[in-house]
N, C-alpha and C positions, 0 to 999 in steps of 0.2 A: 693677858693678850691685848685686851682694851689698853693699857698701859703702855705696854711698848708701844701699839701703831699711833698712840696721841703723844707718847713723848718723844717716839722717833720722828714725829714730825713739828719738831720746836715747841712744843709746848710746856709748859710749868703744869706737873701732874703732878697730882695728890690722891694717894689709894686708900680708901678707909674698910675697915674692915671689921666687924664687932668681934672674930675670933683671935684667941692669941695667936691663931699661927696661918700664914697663907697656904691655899692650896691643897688643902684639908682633904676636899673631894678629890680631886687629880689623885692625890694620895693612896687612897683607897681605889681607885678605879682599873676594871682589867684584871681585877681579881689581884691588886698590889704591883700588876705589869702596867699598868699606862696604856690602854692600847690606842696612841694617839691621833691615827688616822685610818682611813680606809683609801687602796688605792685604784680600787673599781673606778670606771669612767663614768663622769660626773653623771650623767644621763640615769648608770644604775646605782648610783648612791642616792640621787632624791629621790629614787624610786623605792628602798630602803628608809623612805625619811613618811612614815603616812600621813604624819602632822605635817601638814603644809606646806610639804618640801618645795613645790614648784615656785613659794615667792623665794626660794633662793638661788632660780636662775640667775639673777641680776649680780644677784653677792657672787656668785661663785663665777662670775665673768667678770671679777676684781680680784680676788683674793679664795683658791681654791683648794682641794688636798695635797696639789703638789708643792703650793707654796707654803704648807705646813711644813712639807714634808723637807724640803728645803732649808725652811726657817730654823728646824731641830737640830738639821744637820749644820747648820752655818754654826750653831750653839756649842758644836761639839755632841754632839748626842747621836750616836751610829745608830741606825733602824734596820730592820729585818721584815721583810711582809711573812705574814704566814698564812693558812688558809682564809680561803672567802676573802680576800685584798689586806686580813687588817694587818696594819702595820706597829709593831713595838720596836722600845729599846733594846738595843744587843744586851744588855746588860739583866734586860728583865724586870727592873728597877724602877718602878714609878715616882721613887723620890730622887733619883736621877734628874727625868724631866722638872721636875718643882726645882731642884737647886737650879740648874740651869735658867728656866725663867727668872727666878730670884734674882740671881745674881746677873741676868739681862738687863731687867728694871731699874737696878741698883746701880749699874753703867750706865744708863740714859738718866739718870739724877731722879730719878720719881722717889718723892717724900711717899715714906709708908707709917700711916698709922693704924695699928692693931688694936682689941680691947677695945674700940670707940665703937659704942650702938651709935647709928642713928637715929632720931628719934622722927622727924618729919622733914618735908623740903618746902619752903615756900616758894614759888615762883613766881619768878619777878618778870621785867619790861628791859630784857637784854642781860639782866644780874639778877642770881637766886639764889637763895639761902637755905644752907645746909643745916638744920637744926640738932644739934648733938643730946644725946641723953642727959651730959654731964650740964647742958644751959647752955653751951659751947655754941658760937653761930660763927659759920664758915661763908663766906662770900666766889660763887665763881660766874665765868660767863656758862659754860658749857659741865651739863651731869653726863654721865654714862652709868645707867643704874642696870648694874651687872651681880646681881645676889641669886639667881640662881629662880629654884619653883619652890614645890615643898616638899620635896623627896630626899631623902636619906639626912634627917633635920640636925641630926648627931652633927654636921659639918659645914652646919651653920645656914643652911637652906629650909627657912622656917616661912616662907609667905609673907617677910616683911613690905616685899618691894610691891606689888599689890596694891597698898593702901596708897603709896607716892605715887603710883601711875594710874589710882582713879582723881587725885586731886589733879592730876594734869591734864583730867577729862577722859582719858579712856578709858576701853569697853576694856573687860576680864570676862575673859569665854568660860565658861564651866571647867572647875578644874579636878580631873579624873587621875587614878595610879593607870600608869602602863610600864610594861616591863617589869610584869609582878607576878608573882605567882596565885595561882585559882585554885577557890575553891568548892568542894562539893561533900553534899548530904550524904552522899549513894550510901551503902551498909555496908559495901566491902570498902571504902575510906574510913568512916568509924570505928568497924574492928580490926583496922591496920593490916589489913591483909595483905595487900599490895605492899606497903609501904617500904622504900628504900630501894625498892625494883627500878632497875634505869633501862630503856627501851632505848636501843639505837636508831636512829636513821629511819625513823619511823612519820607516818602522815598525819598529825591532829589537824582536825577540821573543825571549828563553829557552824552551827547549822542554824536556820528560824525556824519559829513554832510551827511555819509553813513545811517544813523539811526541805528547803532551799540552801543551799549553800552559801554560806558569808564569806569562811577565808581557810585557805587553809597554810601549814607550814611542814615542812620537809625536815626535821631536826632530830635531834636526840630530847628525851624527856626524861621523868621520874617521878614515881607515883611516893607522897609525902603522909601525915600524918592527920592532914589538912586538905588533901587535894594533889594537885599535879603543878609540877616546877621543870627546870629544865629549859633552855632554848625555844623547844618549840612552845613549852605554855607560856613563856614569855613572849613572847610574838603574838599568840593568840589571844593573849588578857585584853588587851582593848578592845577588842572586836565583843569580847564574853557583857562588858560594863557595858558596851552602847545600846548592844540587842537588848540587855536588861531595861536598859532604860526603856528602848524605842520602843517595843512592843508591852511593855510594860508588867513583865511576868516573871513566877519566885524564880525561875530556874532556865537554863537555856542547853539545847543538845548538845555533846562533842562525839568525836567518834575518833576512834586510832584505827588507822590502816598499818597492820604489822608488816604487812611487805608491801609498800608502794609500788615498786618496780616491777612486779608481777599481776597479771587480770588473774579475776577468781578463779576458772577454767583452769588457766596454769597450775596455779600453787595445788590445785582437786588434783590434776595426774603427777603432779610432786610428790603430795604425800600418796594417792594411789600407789605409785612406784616403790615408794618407800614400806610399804604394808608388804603389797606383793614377795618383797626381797625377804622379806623376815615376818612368816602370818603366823606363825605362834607367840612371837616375841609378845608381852602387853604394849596397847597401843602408848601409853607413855612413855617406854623405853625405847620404841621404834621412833619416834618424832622427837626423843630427846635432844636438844641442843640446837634445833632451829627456832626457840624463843627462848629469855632466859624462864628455867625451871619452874617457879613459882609461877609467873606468867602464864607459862602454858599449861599446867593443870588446871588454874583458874578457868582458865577458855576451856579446858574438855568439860570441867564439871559444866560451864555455862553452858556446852552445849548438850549436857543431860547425859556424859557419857561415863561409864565408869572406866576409870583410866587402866583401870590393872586388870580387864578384859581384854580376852588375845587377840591384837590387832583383825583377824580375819571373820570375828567374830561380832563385831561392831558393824550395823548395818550402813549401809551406803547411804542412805537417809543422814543418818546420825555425823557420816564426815564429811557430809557436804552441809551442816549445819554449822560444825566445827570449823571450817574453813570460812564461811561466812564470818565469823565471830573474829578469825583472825586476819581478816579481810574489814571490818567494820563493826568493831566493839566498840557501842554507845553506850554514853553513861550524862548523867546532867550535873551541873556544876549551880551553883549558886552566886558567882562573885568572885570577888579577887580581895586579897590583904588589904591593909588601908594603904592610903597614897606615900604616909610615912613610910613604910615597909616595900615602897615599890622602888626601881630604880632610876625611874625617868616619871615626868609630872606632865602630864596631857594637858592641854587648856591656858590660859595664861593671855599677857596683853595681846588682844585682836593685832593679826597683821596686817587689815585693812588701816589701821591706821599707825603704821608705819612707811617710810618709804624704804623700798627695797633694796637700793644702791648706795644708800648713805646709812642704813637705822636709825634713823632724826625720826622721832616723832612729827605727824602730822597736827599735835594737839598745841603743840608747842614748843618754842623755838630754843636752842639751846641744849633739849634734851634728848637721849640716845637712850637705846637695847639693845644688851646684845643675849645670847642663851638662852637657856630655860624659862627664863621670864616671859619669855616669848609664848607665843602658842604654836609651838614648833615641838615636835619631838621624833627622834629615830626610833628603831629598835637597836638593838645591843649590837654592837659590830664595829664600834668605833665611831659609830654616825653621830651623837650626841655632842661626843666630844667636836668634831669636826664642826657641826652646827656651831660649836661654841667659839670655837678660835677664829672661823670664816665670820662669825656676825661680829667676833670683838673685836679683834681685827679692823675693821670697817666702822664699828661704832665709834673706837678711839678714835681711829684717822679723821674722819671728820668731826667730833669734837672738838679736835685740835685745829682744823680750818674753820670752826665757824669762831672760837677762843681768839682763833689773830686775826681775823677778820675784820 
């Protein structure tokens, strides 16, 4: 995207790339669908963005979702919204979108070299030099260092660009996984209890050691081998890393509310009603099927009850313990995957020293960012991607006006 907007606007680009093939990531993204925008109003997409979405008011009053959404469709590439805004290819096809880019680039004459590591940049006094692995020194006025964080490294996103953007003098913020899956000690995660169980449309919450609330999220989840994955432990993995850090302790609360939609009281004369209609039935034949199976014997045993006694027989004590449990079942978690294993990279070049309407470095002149490099990250939604095309977009362009300037 850097590409096009610097070589649609007159410029002589050059794309270098250490992999043999572009677009690697695109490729796998979306689950192999591309999901390459979201069409939420701006206001709630940065709001979906908790890395630092607000310095991209400015970008996104240049170059926004619609004019992705536009750009794809000018390409040839029909889109579909589906739920939550995000937007895919009719096709489904996330190598769809890479051919089309490709063959964009390829019509505005951008020279592509693949296989070339970089090796370092010097910077110069209006002209700097690209150092190649091969010895190779490439002379230009204007970089756009677009390689991504260090998330999903398989596609060439290894933390090279880092080391050229502290010789240009900037800061690199701490850099954390988010959009990863977490993990925990607990005893029913070790002996797999849980595991492979998916909980719909259910409430994970972070809490501090205080019992305060940090975040919570509305999704579907899945209890793993390792811990909890799924939407909403995606969502909540960064908030799990900070608290770890900030208060500085082995393990941090969560809690799953089974039915968000309902106060405790309610769901108590829910299943009340449900007993009542059937009091010889065992109580886990009578509550069958309002949590998946596994799930909810787990919660009667947590709540001390034995399942295959006759619903009318289980004291009142005991189902308003049960309800609690499926109301705010706590468990502590220890962490998340490493940052290789996550799907978005937290931290990354400060935005304070970028400027917001161009991505020109503040450290030095000539030089852009655009993505992950950045200290910018969404959650999963399509927001990443969007970060990514809205800043490249805008990186290239003015690369390309400070190049013929």
């Amino acid at each position: 995207m850097a590409s096009v907007g610097a070589a649609s606007n007159g410029a002589r680009v050059l794309l270098i790339d250490k992999g043999e093939k572009l677009g690697r990531k695109l490729a796998i993204s979306g689950g192999g669908r591309c999901n390459v925008t979201n069409r939420l109003p701006v206001e709630e997409i940065i709001k979906h963005i908790p890395g630092n979405g607000r310095f991209l008011y400015s970008a996104f009053s240049v170059f926004n979702n619609e004019d992705i959404i536009s750009f794809f469709e000018g390409l040839g590439i029909e889109l579909k919204e589906e739920d939550h805004g995000r937007m895919f290819p009719v096709s489904n096809k996330a190598t769809d979108v890479v051919a089309a880019l490709l063959q964009k680039i390829k019509q505005l004459g951008v020279q592509i070299r693949t296989n070339t590591p970089v090796k370092t940049i010097n910077y110069g006094d209006g002209l700097h030099e690209i150092i190649l692995q091969n010895g190779e020194s490439l002379q230009t006025k204007s970089i756009v260092i677009a390689v991504g964080g260090k998330s999903v490294p398989h596609t060439g996103s290894t933390g090279d660009g880092y080391a050229w953007a502290k010789k240009a003098g900037h800061t690199i913020t701490d850099l954390y996984p988010t959009e990863v899956p977490i993990t925990s000690n607990e005893a029913f995660i070790n002996k797999k209890t849980l595991q492979g169980i998916s909980l719909r449309n259910v409430e994970l919450s972070v809490w501090n050691p205080k019992g305060k609330l940090i975040k919570s999220h509305q999704m579907d989840m899945i209890f793993t081998h390792f811990g909890v994955s799924g939407p909403a432990a995606l969502r909540c993995s960064q908030y799990v890393v900070k608290a770890l850090k900030k208060f500085n302790v082995p393990s941090i609360e969560m809690r799953i509310d089974s039915f968000p939609e309902e106060n405790e009281e309610n769901l108590l004369s829910t299943i009340q009603k449900k007993i009542d209609a059937e009091p010889k039935k065992s109580l886990k034949n009578v509550l069958k099927g309002i949590l998946p199976e596994k799930f909810l014997l787990f919660l009667i045993e947590k709540a001390e009850i034995d399942g295959e006694t006759a619903a009318d027989q289980v004291p009142k004590q005991a189902i308003r313990k049960l309800t609690s449990q499926m109301k705010s079942f706590s468990f502590h978690v220890n962490g998340t995957l490493s940052i290789e294993k996550a799907f978005v990279t937290g931290g990354g070049v400060s935005v304070k020293e970028i400027a917001p309407q161009t991505m020109a470095s503040k450290k030095q002149e000539g030089l852009f960012f655009c993505g992950e490099i950045l200290d910018l990250h969404g959650y999963t939604g399509g927001y990443n991607i969007t970060v990514a095309f809205v800043t490249g977009n805008i990186a290239g362009t003015n690369a390309a006006y400070h190049a013929l300037s």
